[in-house]
N, C-alpha and C positions, 0 to 999 in steps of 0.2 A: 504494500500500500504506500503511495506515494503521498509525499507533507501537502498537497494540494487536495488529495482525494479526503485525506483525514481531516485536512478543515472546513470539508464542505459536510464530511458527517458530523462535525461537532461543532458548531458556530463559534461556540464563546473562545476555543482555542486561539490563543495570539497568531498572526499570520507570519507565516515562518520568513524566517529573514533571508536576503540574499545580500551574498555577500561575490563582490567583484574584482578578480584578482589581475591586476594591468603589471604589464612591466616596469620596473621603476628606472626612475634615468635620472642620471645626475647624482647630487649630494644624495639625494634620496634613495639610491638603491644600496647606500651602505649602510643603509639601516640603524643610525645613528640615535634614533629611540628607543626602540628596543635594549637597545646595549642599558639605558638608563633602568628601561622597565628590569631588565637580566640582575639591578647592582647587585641585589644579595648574593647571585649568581657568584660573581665576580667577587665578593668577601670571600664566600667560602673557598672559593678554588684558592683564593691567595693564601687563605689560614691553612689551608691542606697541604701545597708546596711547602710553604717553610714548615708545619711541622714533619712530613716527609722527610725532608730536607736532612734531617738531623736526629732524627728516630734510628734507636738504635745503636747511637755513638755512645763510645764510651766516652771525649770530651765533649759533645755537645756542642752547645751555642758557643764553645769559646773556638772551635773551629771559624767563626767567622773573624777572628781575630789573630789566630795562629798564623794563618795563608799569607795573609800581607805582611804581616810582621816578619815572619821569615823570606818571604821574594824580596822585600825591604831590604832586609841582612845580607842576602847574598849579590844585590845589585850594588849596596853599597859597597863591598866588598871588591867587585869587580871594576864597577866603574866610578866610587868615587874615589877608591882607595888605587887601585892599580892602574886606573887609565886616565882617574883625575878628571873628570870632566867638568867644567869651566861652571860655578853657580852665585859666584859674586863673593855677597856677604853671607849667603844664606848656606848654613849646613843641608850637608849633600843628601841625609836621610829624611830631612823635612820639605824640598827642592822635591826628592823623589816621589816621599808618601803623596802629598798634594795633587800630583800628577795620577798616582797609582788608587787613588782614591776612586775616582771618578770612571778610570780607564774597570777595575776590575768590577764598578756596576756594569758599566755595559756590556761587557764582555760575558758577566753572566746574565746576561738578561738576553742579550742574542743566545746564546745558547739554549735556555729554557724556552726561548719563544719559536725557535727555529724548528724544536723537535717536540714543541708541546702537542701540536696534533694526532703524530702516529703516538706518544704514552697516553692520550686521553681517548683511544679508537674506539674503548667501549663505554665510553657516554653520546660519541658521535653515530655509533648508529642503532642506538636506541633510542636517545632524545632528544626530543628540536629544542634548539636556543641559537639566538645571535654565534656562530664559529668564533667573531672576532672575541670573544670575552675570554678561551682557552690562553692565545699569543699574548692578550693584554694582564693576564692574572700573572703570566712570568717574568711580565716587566715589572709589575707593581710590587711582585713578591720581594724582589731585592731591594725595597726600600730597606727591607727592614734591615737588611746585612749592611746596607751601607750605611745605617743611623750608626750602627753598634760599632763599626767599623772607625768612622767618624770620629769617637770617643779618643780611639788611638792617634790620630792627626792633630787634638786638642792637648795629649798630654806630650806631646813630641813638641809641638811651638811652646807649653810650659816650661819643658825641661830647657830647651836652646831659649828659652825669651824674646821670644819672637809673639810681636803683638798682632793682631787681626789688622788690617786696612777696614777704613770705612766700607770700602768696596763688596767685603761679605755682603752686605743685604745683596747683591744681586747672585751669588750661589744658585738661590733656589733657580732661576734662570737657566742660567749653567748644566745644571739637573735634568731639566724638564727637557735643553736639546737634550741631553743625553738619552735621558726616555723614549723622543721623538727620533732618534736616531736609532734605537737600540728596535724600537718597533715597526719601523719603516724599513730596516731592513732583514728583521725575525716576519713580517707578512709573507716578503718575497724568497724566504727560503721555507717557512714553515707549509705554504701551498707546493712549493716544488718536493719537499721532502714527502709528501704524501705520494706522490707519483714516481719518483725517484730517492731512494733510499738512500743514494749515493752523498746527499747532505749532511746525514749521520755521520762522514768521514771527511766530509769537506771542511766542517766550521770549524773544528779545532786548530786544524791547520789555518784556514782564515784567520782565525783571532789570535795565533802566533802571530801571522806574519805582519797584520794589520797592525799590532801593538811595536814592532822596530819601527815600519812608517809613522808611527805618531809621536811626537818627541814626548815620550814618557819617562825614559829611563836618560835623556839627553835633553836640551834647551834648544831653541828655536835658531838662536844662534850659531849655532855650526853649522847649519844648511848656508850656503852662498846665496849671498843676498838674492842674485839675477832668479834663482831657481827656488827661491821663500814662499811664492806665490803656487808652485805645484803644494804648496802644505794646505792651502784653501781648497780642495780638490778633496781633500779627506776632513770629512764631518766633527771626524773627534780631533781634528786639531784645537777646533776651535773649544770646543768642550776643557780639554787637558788645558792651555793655554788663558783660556778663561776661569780658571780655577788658580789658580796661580797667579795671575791678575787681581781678583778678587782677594787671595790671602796673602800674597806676599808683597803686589802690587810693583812698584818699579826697581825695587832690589834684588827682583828675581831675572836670571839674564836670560834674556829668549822671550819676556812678556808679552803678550800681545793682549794691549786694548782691544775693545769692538771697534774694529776700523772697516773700510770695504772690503777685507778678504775677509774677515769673520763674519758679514754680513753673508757673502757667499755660498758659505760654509754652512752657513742656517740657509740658506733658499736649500742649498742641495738637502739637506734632510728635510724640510717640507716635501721636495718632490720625490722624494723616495718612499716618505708617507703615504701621501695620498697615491700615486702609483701604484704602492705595494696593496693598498686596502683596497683597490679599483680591481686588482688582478686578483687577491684573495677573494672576493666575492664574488668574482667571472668564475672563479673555480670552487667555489664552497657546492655547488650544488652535486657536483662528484664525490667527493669527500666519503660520503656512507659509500659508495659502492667500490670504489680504489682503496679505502685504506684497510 
């Protein structure tokens, strides 16, 4: 019996709704409401990662503290101690951290966002929600490692006396490229690694290599001036370099202001953004039956 036949046997029955489903185009077919209506969605995935994260350690949450502290140890070892790398007035371990602060958010946030798909396969083809909330719960999750994280960058300028620049208030800026960097381009691998596996063995090696190109463990100043401008070409320069800006301000050697390469440097991660989100939803509809 058809919802027309039944409301002509029963009057008082409401007339049944129809609903009209159009392709969506533009802003709109990224479904940018949804994601709102999903939030809860998106708490819990993120409470889930990090206690995942760390279930099961015998240290714990001081794992997020151990990692940089020790890459910290050994770079300064290498390269402030053996190779001496040029850092002003600013000791070489807070020179470093500041940079490594920022670089090892992203880095884990590309990574979780990249391969969140195929570890979330059996909520994707059970149950409908916004795709993008899976990539975006792996960015948000490292807020948290990088708060905790953070505590260590605080007591390292205590120790050397090294004061804050007014400049911190713009950090959270800093950040947010870094988010918008980290998810713009965790869309466009985490849709490719659904169809090709091969991304699972690619990002690590990316996020080596991509870390020597960005002056994390070196200052902007050893690049030759004429060839400065290929550093606006990669996203996290300006992240690394604007954090450092913002804490250490002009005693840091290699600083870079928001000038027009930094400016740059943010266009390319918007359009790796929204690119990546325009090609993740062109292929979200595969999703359940590829992965």
């Amino acid at each position: 019996m058809t919802a027309e036949t039944l409301h002509q046997e029963i009057p008082n029955l409401p007339a049944p709704e129809v609903i009209v489903i159009e392709r969506s185009r533009g802003l709109s077919a990224l479904q940018l409401r949804a994601l709102w209506e999903y939030r809860e969605l998106l708490y819990f995935l993120v409470w889930r990662d990090v206690k995942v994260r760390y279930k099961q350690t015998v240290l714990g949450i001081l794992w997020i503290i151990l990692q940089p502290v020790v890459s910290m140890v050994v770079f300064t070892a290498l390269f402030g101690v053996l190779l001496q790398v040029p850092t002003g007035d600013i000791p070489y371990p807070v020179f470093l951290y500041s940079a490594m602060l920022p670089w090892n958010y992203f880095a884990g946030s590309l990574t979780r966002s990249s391969t969140s798909l195929v570890g979330s396969a059996h909520l994707i083809t059970k149950v409908y929600f916004p795709r993008l909330v899976i990539p975006i719960s792996g960015v948000m999750s490292g807020l948290v490692d990088f708060a905790v994280a953070f505590l260590v960058l605080i007591v390292l300028m205590f120790f050397y006396r090294i004061s804050p620049t007014t400049n911190t208030i713009f950090l959270p800026l800093f950040l947010l490229l870094a988010m918008v960097t980290a998810l713009g381009f965790g869309l466009w691998l985490a849709a490719l690694n659904v169809r090709y596996r091969d991304v699972n063995y690619l990002v690590p090696f990316l996020v080596q290599i991509w870390m020597y190109l960005t002056p994390v463990v070196y200052g902007s100043n050893l690049i030759p001036e004429p060839y400065r401008w290929l550093l606006a070409l990669n996203p996290m320069t300006g992240v690394v370099a604007g954090f450092r800006w913002a804490l250490l301000g002009e005693y840091a050697p290699g600083y870079t202001a928001p000038d027009g390469l930094f400016f740059v440097s943010v266009a390319i991660s918007l359009a790796v953004l929204v690119s990546g989100a325009f090609f993740f939803r062109s292929t979200e509809r595969t999703f359940a039956d590829v992965i």
